[in-house]
C-alpha positions in Angstrom: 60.1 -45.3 -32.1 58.0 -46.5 -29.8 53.9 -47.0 -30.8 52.3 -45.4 -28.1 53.8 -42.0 -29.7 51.0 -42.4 -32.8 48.5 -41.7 -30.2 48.0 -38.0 -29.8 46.3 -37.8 -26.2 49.7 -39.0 -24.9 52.0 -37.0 -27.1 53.3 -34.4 -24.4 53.2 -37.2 -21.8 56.6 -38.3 -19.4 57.8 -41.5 -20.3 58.9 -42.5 -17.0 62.6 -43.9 -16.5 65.0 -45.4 -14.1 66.5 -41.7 -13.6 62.9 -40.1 -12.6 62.6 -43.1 -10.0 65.8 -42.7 -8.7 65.2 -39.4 -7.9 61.9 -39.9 -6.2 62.7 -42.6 -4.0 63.7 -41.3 -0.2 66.5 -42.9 1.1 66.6 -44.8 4.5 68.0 -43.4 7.4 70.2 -46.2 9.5 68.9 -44.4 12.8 65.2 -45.2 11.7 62.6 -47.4 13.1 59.2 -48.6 11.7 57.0 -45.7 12.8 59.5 -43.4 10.3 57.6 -45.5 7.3 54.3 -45.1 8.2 51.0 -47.5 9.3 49.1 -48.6 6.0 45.5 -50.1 5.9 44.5 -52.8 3.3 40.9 -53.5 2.7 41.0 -56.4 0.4 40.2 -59.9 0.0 36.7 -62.0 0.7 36.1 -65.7 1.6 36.7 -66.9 -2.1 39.5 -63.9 -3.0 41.9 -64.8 -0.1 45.0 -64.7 -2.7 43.9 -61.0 -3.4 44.6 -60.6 0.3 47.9 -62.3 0.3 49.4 -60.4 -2.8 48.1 -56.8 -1.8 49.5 -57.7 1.4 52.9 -59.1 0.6 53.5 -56.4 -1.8 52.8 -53.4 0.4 55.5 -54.7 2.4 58.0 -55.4 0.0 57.3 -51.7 -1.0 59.0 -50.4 2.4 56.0 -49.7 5.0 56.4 -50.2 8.3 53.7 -51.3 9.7 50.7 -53.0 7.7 47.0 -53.7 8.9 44.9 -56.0 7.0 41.1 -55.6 6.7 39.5 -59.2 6.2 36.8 -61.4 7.2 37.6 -63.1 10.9 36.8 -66.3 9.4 39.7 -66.2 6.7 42.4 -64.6 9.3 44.2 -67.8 9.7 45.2 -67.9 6.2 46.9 -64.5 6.2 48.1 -64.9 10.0 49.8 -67.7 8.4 51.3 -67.1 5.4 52.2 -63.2 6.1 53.0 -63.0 9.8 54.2 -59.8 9.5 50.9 -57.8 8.9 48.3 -57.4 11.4 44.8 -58.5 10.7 41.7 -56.2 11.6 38.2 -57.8 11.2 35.4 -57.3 8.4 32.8 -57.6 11.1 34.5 -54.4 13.2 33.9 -51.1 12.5 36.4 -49.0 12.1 36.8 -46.0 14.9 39.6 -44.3 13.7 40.7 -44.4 10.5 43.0 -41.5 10.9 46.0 -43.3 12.6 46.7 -44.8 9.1 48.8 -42.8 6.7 48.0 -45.2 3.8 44.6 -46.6 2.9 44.1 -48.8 -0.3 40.8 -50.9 -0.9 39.0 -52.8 -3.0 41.4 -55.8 -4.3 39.2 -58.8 -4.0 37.0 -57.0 -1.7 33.6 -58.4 -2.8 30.7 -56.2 -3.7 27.6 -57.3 -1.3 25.6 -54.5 1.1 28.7 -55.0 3.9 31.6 -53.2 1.4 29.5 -50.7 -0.2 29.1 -49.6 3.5 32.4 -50.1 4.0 33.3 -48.6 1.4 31.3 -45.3 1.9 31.9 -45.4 5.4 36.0 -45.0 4.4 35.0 -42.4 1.7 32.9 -40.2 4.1 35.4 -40.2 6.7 38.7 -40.4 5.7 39.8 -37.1 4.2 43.1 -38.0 3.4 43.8 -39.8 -0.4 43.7 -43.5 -0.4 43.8 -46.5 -3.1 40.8 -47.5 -5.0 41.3 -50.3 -6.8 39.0 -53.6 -8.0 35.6 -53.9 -6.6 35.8 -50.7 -4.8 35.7 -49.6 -8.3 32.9 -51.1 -9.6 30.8 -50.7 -6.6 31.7 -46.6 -6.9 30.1 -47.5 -11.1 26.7 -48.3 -9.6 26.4 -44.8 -8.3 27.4 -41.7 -9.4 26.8 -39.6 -5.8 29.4 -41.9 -4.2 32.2 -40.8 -7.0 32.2 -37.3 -5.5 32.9 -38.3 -2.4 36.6 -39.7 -3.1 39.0 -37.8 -1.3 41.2 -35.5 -3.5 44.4 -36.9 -4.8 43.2 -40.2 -4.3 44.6 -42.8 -7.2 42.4 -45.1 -8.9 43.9 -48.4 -10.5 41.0 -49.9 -13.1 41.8 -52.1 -15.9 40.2 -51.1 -19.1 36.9 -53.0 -18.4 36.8 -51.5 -14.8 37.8 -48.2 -16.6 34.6 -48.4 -18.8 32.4 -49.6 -15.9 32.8 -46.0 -13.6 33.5 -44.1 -16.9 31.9 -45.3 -19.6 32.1 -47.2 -22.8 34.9 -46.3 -24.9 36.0 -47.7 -28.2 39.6 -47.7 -28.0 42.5 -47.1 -25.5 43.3 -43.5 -26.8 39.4 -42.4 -25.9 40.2 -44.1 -22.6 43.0 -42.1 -22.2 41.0 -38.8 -22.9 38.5 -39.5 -20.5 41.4 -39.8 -17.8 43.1 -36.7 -18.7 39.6 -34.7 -18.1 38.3 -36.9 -15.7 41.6 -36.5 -13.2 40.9 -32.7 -13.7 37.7 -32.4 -12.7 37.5 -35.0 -9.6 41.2 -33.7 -8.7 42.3 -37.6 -8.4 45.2 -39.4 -9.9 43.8 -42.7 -12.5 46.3 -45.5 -13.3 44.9 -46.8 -16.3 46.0 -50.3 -16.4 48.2 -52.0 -19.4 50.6 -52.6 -22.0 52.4 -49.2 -21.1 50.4 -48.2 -17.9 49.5 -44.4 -18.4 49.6 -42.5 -15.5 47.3 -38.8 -15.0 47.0 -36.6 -12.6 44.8 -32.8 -12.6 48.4 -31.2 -14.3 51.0 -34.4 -15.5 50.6 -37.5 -17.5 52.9 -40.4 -17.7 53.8 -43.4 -19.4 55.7 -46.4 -18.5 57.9 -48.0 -19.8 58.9 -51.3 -17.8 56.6 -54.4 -17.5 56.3 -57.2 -20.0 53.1 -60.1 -20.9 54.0 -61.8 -17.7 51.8 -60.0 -15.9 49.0 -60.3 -18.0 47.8 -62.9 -15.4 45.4 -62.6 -12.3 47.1 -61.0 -9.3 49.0 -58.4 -11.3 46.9 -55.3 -10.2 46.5 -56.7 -6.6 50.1 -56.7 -6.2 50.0 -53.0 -7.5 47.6 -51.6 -5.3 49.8 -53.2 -2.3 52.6 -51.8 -3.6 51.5 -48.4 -4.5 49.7 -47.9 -0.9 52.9 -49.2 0.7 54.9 -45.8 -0.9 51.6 -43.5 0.3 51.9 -44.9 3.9 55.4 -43.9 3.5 54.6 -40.5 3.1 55.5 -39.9 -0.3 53.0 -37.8 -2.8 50.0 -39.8 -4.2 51.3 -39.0 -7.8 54.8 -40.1 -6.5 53.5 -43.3 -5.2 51.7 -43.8 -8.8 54.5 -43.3 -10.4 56.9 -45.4 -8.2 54.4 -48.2 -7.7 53.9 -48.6 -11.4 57.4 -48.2 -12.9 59.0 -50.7 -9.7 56.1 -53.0 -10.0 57.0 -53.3 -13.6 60.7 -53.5 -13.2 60.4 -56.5 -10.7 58.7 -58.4 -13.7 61.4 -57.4 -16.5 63.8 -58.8 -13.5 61.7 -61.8 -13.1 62.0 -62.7 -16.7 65.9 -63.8 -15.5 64.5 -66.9 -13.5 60.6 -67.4 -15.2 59.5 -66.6 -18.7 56.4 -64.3 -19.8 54.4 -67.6 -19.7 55.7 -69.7 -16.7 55.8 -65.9 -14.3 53.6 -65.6 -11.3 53.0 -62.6 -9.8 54.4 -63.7 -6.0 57.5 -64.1 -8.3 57.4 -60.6 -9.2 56.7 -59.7 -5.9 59.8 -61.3 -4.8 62.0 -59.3 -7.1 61.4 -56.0 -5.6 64.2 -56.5 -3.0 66.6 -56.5 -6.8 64.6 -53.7 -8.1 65.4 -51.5 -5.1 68.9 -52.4 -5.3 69.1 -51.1 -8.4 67.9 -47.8 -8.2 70.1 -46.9 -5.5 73.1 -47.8 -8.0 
């Protein structure tokens, strides 16, 4: 028996297994080109968080989108134009006319939290309806106040960590209060919160779930960056928000059991992980 099932607030939750993935993911068409998988938007990284960039980045498009614009400052471009060729890179400085021709949004993964990304940051909230990814320092600027939490779009996912959990929510004693708080707290904003962990639970206003892939490897820094790419990639791609929790998290996951074949739980790096989604994918097409 598993320990999470001692904890009552997550008795009736899913536990979420390769079956449920398999039959959420959306096949490929042979006939397909890469405006079928959608245009995603990361807003991520800073002068001193460029690897935040680089993971969000490469994991989004190991995660199947098509196309993949980068948000960063101009003067770090050359280090994503670099070592990610495939994304495109869109400028701090600009401001951004239309962010409607995106289908995926996620922000906040090593974003910084000066007076230039809480504007950002509101400016995305205000107007872009659609959901997006809120992860990081997008988080704990939303903590500081309370008037810019209402304004995240519905069915938008949020990613914290337990600390970043306590930061917009509260201080909580113990995981299982933290997990209470989610379950009313995706209710009554109508979002979906990935709380972040040994056994990453999963709410949304009318489901909860549980995973059950992932190991200590990625108990390391990096780990939720690669996450939010991944998870924005499958919303770009058009697939539900909770869909793209659940995907995100169990794959993401997955890719680090499958990692533990070449690296151990000590020695695994997340751009390892990353590079085990092609496997992943492979096997739940099986």
């Amino acid at each position: 028996m598993h320990p999470w099932y001692s904890l009552k607030s997550i008795e009736s939750m899913i536990l979420l297994t390769a079956k449920i993935i398999k039959s959420l993911l959306k096949p490929r068409k042979e006939s397909s080109h890469k405006g079928d998988y959608g245009h995603a938007l990361l807003v991520v990284g800073n002068k001193y968080s460029m690897g935040a960039a680089h993971i969000s980045a490469k994991a989004c498009l190991r995660a199947g989108t098509g196309l993949l614009t980068v948000n960063i400052p101009e003067s770090e471009r050359c280090i994503l134009q670099t070592s990610i060729p495939e994304a495109m890179i869109m400028k701090r400085e600009t401001t951004i006319a239309n962010f409607s021709k995106f289908s995926g949004i996620g922000i906040g993964s090593g974003f910084g939290m000066e007076e230039e990304e809480e504007n950002l940051l509101v400016d995305l909230l205000t107007n872009y309806l659609s959901p997006i990814v809120i992860d990081a320092d997008a988080i704990t600027i939303l903590s500081k106040q309370n008037t810019w939490i209402s304004k995240i779009p519905k069915n938008s996912i949020l990613t914290p960590h337990e600390k970043e959990f306590d930061r917009i929510f509260g201080l909580h004693a113990n995981r299982e209060d933290r997990i209470k708080t989610a379950i009313i707290k995706a209710k009554e904003l109508q979002v979906i919160i990935v709380l972040k962990g040994h056994q990453t639970i999963i709410v949304s206003e009318h489901e909860s779930y549980i995973n059950s892939t992932g190991n200590s490897g990625l108990a390391k820094g990096g780990s939720g960056d690669a996450l939010t790419g991944i998870i924005t990639g499958f919303l770009a791609q058009n697939y539900s928000p909770l869909n793209a929790a659940i995907l995100g998290v169990y794959l993401h996951g997955k890719a680090a059991d499958l990692t533990l074949n070449k690296q151990s739980e000590e020695s695994m790096l997340i751009t390892d992980v990353i590079e085990s989604m092609g496997e992943v994918f492979k096997l739940m097409v099986e």
